[in-house]
N, C-alpha and C positions, 0 to 999 in steps of 0.2 A: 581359569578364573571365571566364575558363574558371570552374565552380563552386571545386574545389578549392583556386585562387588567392584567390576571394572569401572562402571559408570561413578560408582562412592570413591573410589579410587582416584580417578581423572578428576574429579573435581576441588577433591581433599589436595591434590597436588598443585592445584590453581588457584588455592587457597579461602576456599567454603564447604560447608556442609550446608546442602539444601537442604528445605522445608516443604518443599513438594513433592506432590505424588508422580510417580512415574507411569500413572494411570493412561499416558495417551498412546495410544498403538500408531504405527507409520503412517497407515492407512488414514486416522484422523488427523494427524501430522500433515499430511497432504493436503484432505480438507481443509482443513483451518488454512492455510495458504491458498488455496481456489478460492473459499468462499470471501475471501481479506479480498484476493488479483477481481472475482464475480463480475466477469463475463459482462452479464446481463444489465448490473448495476452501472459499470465503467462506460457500456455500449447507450446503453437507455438515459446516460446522464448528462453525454455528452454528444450523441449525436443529430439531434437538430444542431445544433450550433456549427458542428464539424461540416456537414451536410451545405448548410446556407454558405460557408464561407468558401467552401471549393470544390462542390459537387461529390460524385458521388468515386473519381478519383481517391477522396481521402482513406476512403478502407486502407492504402496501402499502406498507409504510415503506422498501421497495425502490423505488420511483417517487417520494417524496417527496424520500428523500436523493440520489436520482437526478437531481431539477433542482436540489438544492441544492450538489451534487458538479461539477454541469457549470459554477455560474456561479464557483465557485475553479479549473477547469479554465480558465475563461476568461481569467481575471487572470491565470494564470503563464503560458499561450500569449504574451501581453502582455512576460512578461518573458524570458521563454526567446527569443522572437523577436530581442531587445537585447542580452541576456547569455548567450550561447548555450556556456556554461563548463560542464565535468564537475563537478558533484554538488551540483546542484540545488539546494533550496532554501538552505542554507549559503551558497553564491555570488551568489545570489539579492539575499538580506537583507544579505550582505555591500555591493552596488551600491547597494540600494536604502536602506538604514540606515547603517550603521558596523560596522566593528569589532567591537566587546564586542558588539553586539546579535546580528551575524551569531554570533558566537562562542557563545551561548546557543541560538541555532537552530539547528544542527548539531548542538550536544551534546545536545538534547531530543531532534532525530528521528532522531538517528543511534542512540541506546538506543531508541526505538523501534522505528526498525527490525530492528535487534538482536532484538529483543522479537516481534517479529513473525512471525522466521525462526522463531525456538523456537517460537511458537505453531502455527505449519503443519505444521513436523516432528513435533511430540510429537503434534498431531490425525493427520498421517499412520499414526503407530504403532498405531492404531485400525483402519486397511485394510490395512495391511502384512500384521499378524499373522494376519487371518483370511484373506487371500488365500495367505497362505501353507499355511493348515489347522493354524494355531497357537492356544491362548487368549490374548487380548489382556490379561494380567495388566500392570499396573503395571511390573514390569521389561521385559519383553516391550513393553511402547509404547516405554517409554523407549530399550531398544536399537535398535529400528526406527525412530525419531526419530533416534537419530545415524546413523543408516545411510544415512538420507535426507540429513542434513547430508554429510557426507564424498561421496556421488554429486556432489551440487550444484556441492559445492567442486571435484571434480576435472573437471567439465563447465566449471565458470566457468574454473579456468587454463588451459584449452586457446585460449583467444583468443576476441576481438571475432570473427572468423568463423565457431569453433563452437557461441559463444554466441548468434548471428544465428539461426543452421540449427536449435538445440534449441531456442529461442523458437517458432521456426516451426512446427517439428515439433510441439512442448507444445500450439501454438493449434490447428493442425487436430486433432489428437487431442480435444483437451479439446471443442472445439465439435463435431464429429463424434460426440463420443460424449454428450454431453452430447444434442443432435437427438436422436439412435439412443434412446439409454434413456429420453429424457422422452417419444419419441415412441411407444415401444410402450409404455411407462408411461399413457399418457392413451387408447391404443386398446385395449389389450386388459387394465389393469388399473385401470381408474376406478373408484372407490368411492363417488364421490361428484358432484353438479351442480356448476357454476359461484355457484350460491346460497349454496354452503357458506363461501364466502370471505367473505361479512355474516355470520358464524354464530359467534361466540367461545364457545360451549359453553359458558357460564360460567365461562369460565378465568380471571375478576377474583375469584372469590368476592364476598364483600359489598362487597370495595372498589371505588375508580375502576376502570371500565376502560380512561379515559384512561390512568391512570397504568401498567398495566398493558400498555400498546400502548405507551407509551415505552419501559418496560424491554424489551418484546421488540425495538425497531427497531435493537436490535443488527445485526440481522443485516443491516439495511441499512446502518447505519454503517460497519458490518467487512467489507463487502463493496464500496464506494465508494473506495479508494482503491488506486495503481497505473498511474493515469495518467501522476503526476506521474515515472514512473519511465524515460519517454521522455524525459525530459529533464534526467536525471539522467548518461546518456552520452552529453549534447550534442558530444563531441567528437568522437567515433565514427559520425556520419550525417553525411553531405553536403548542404549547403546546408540547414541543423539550421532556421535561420528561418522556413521554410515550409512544411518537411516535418512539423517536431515540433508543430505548435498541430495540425494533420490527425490524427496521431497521437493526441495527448491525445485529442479531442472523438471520436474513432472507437473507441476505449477506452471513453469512456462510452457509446455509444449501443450499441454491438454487446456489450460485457461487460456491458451492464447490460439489456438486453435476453435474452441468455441466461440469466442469471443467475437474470429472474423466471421464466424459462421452466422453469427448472430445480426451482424452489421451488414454481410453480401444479403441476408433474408431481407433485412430490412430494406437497403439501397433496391432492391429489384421489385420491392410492393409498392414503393412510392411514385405512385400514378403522377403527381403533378410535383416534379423536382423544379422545374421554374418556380412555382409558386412558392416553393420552402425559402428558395436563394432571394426569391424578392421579398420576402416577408410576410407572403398572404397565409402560409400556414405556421404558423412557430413551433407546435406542438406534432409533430408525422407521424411519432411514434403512434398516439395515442390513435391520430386519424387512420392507421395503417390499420390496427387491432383492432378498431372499432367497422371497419371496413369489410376486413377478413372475418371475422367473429359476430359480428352484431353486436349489438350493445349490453346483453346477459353473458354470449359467449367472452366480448371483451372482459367484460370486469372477473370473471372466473381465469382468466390470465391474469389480469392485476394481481390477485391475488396471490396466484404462484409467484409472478414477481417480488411480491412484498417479502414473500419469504426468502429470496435471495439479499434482497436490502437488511432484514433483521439479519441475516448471518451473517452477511458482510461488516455488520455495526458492530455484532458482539467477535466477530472477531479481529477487526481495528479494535474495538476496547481490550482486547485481550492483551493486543502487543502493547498497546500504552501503560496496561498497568502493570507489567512486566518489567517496562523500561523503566517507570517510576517507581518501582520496589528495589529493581536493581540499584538506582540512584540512592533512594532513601539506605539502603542494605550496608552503602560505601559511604555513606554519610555526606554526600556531596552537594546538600541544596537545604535550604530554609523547611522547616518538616520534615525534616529525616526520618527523626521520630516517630513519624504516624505513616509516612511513606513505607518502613520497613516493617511495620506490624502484620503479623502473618497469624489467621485463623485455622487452627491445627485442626479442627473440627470443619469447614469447608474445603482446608485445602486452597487459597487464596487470599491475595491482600488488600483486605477490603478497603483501605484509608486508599490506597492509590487507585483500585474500582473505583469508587465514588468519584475521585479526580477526573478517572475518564468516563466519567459521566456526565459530571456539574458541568465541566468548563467548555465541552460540545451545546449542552443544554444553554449555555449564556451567549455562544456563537449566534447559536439559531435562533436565539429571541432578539438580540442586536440587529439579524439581516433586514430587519424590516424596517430601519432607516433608510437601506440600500437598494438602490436599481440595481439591477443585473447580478443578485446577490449570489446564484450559482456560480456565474462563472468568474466571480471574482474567489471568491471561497477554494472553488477548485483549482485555480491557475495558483492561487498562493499553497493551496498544501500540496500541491503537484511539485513545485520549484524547490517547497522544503523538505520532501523528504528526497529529491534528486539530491540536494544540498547535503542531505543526509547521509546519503549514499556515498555520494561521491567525495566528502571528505572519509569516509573508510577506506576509499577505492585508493585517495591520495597516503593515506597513511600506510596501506598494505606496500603501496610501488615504493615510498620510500624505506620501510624496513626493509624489501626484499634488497634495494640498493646496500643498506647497513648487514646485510650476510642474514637475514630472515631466510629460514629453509621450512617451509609447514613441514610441522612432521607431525599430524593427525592421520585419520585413517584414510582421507581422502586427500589426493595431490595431484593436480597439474603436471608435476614434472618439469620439465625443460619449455613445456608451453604459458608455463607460468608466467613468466614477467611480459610477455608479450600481447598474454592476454589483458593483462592488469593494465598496460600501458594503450589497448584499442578500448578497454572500457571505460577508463578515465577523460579519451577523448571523445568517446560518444556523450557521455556523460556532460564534460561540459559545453557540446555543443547542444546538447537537449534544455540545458540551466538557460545558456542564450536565449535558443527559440521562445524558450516560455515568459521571457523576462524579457523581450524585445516589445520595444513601446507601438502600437499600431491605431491607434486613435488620436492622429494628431488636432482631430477638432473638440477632443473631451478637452482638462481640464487639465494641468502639467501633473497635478497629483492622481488624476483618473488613468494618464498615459502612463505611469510611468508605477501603476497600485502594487503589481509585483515585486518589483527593486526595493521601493519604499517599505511595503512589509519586509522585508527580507532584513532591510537596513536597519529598521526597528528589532524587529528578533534577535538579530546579532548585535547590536549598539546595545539594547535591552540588558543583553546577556553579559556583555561586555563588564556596563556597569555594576551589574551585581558581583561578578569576579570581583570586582574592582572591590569593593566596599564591604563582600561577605564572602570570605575566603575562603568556606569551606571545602572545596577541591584540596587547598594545604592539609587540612585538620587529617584528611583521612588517607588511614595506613593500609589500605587493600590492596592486592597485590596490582602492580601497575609495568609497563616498558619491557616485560620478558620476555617478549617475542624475538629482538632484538639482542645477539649473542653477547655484544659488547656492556650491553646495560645487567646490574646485577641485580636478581629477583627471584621470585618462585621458581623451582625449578621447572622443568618442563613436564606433560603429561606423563603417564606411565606410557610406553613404546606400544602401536601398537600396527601390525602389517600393514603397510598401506593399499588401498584397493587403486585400479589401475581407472587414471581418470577419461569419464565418456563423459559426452557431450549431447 
């Protein structure tokens, strides 16, 4: 059977006919997950902050979340292989759980991802302004934050084949310049040995420095995810079963491999690490570039940068309005209606673009009641799509418990449940670290701003089940992963490939 029959096949069996083009080749499949995971953006956004709170130690929690990242990459290859549906983890939890339960994972990580895009955009507004030869005041980010939103937006409605080719274009850019500048960064403006990275300057003060290398492996946490975003427009790749687990796992290994590369450039230029940890510099990145480069060569990096930030936005906005077409498509939320509208002539669902557009755009004009607006934006969408994750992670271990055997083209095997079961606990002890209150002199609701969002998103969510019960309304196929439960049948058979890692 020709692939594109297979693919109308598997899906017709899981009960849809898509409306998309199958326009995106592996190779863009990939990108779009690198330029989502973007190295450059996760590194440059979060590390002053990572840096000050536990020196230059913190690189490592890049390799650490890095094998903890690949064994939940592993478990949704597992399900994407079977459930090979546009918007990901919603559709996912939908097979593998029910109903009401999918319906809580979607709304978790779809404000997440929401949450996300504003996070990238408003850090954008940080390179925008000075590449422009602007001051990066507080309006100023904020306007170049939506500047960046609106490019995205009008890149993402031009179609699955322009959003293929800007993917592509984002990743060689991004990794090319990312080489280019860590590599004349480590040749011609090293500061310092390879020894320095056992060196925390005393950035614990008197306390743990355990704990204090927790709070920095933000930047491994906020930098780990993005994979899952190949499989987010599983309907848009051909022969999605085999292509997309290659995807995922090459996501991890090569974004997460630049990504240290990008962070060890960095740590080893920064002349004066006392002064990041006490406060005298807040911005390194910028003083590091402007150091190596001069102030023309700097901002001609900015600019490469920005282009990793626009493809990183448009494609977060991609998976979001994947997820919210998928939702709108089962009928599961308030605007279904306009959620599932699909322009046969772009090839996209514009009512759920615009979604992830507007409600990023109202983020980032809201930050500016807030101090510390980065790293609260980031630490909440970081916990939400872990939240995201790892109720998939929870749903896959307990179907596999209920006699769940993947039978897509990609399988585990016998390393199956063991894996699901080490990623589930990486998983929630990552939810912990980020959600662990560390400012006991802010304010009960300052310490405590990730729980609290989280409690609202889910309480949020909660009450709307409660009161608008569209999850009942709607008859898409749901629980069939599960042999016991009766439903769709299962895909069409198709050999399974022998799972690497």
């Amino acid at each position: 059977m020709h692939h594109a029959d297979h693919d109308d096949a598997q899906l017709a069996s899981l009960g849809y006919t898509s409306e998309f083009r199958r326009d995106m080749s592996p190779w863009a499949n990939f990108s779009l997950g690198f330029t989502y995971l973007s190295p450059v953006v996760g590194i440059y956004t979060v590390f002053a902050i990572s840096l000050a709170l536990a020196g230059p130690p913190m690189i490592w929690s890049l390799l650490i979340v890095g094998v903890g990242q690949l064994l939940v990459a592993l478990v949704f290859s597992e399900i994407v292989a079977q459930f090979p549906v546009a918007g990901g983890v919603y559709p996912w939890a939908r097979r593998l759980w029910g109903k009401k339960y999918a319906w809580m994972t979607g709304w978790v990580y779809l404000l997440a991802l929401l949450a996300t895009v504003a996070s990238v955009t408003y850090t954008a507004g940080f390179y925008v302004a000075p590449a422009l030869g602007i001051d990066a005041t507080t309006n100023t980010v904020i306007v170049c934050g939506l500047g960046t939103i609106l490019l995205a937006t009008v890149i993402n409605f031009m179609g699955t084949k322009v959003l293929a080719w800007a993917a592509i274009i984002g990743f060689t850019a991004e990794l090319l310049g990312a080489l280019a500048v860590g590599g004349w960064l480590l040749i011609a403006h090293r500061e310092h040995g390879l020894d320095v990275l056992f060196d925390s300057f005393g950035a614990a003060g008197e306390g743990s420095y355990v704990s204090a290398f927790l709070a920095a492996s933000l930047i491994g946490i906020y930098q780990y995810y993005g994979f899952e975003a190949c499989g987010d427009v599983a309907e848009e790749v051909p022969n999605p079963g085999r292509l997309i687990p290659k995807a995922m796992r090459r996501t991890i290994y090569i974004g997460g491999a630049a990504a240290t590369f990008v962070c060890l450039a960095l740590v080893l230029s920064v002349a004066d690490i006392p002064g990041v940890i006490a406060g005298e510099d807040v911005d390194p990145v910028t003083t590091v570039l402007n150091d190596a480069f001069g102030t023309t060569g700097a901002r001609i990096v900015l600019f490469v940068v920005l282009i990793s930030f626009v493809s990183c936005a448009m494609s977060l906005q991609a998976a979001a309005s994947r997820l919210a077409y998928s939702y709108g498509r089962d009928d599961m939320i308030f605007g279904s209606g306009l959620l599932k509208k699909f322009s046969a002539t772009r090839g996209v669902p514009p009512y759920a673009l615009l979604l992830s557009g507007i409600v990023p755009a109202l983020i980032v004009i809201f930050s500016k009641v807030s101090a510390d607006a980065v790293l609260k934006i980031v630490s909440f969408a970081a916990f939400g799509i872990y939240l995201g994750f790892q109720l998939v992670v929870l749903a896959a271990l307990r179907a596999r418990l209920k006699g769940w055997q993947p039978s897509g083209a990609y399988q585990l095997g016998r390393w199956g449940l063991p894996v699901n079961i080490a990623a589930l606990a990486y998983g929630v002890a990552a939810m912990v670290n980020i959600a662990w209150p560390r400012t006991p002199d802010a304010a009960w609701y300052d310490n405590y701003l990730v729980l609290l969002s989280a409690a609202i998103v889910v309480g949020t969510g909660l009450v709307y089940m409660a009161l608008h019960r569209s999850y009942g309304r709607s008859d898409a196929p749901h629980s069939d992963a599960i042999p016991s439960t009766t439903g769709v049948g299962a895909a069409p058979p198709e050999e399974p490939v022998k799972a690497t890692v």
